[in-house]
C-alpha positions as a printed NumPy array, in Angstrom:
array([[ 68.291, 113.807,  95.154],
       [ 71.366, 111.667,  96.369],
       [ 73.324, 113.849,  99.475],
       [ 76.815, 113.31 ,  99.821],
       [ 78.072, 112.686, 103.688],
       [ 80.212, 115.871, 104.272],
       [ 83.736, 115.884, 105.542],
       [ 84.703, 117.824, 109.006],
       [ 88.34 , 117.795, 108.132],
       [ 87.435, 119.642, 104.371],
       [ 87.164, 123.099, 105.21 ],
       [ 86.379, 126.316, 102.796],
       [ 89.925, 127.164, 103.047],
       [ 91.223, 123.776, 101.783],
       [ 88.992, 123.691,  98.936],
       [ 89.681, 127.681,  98.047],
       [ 93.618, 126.268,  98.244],
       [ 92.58 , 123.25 ,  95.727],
       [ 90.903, 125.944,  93.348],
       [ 93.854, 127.928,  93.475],
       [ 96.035, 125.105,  92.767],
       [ 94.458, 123.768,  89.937],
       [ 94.131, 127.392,  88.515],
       [ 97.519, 128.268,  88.66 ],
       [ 98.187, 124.466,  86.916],
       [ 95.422, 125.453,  84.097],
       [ 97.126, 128.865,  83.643],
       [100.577, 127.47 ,  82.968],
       [ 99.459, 124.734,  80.883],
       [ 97.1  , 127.062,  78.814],
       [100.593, 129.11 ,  77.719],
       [102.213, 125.865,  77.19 ],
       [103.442, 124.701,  73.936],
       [102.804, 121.397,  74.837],
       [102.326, 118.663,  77.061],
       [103.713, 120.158,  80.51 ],
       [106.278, 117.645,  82.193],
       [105.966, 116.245,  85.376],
       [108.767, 118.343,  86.251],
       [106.942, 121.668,  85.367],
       [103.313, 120.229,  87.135],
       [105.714, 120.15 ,  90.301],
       [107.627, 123.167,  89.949],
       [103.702, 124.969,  89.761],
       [102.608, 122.939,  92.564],
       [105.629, 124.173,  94.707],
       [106.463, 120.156,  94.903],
       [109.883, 119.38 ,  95.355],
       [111.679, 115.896,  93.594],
       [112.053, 112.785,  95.923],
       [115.525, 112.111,  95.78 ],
       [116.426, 108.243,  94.768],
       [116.156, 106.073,  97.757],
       [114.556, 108.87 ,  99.523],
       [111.053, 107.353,  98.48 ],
       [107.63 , 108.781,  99.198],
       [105.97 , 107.235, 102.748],
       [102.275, 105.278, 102.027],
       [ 99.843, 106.931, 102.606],
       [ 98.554, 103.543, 104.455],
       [101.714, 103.919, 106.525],
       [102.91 , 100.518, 104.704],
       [106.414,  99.809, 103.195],
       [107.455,  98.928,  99.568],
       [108.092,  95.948,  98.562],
       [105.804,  94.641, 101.399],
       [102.668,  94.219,  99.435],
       [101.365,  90.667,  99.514],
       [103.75 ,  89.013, 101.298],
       [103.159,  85.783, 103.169],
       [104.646,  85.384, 106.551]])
C-alpha cells in the first residue's frame, strides 16, 4: 500500500469548501445546454474577471514576460 505524505496546511474545512465548489460547478453544468463558458465557471465560482493590464500575480511570485531571460 503506497501512503501519501499529508499536508498540515489542507484542513477538513478546505477540502469540505473544494467539495462544495465543485458541486455547485457540476450542478450548473448538469442544467446546462451546453458547454458552460469560462464566464459562467467564474460567475459559479464567485471569481471575478482580471481587468486588461490588471494581470493575475505568479503564483512563483515571478513577472511576465520574464521567463528565460538571460542577464
Amino acid at each position: 500500500m503506497v501512503t501519501m505524505p499529508l499536508d498540515p496546511e489542507l484542513t477538513d474545512s478546505d477540502l469540505g469548501s473544494e467539495i462544495e465548489l465543485l458541486a455547485d460547478v457540476i450542478d450548473v453544468a448538469s442544467e446546462a445546454s451546453g458547454t458552460l463558458s469560462q464566464a459562467q465557471v467564474d460567475s459559479v465560482l464567485g471569481v471575478r474577471p482580471v481587468s486588461a493590464g490588471e494581470g493575475r500575480p505568479h503564483p512563483t511570485g515571478a513577472t511576465a514576460g520574464t521567463e528565460g531571460s538571460a542577464g
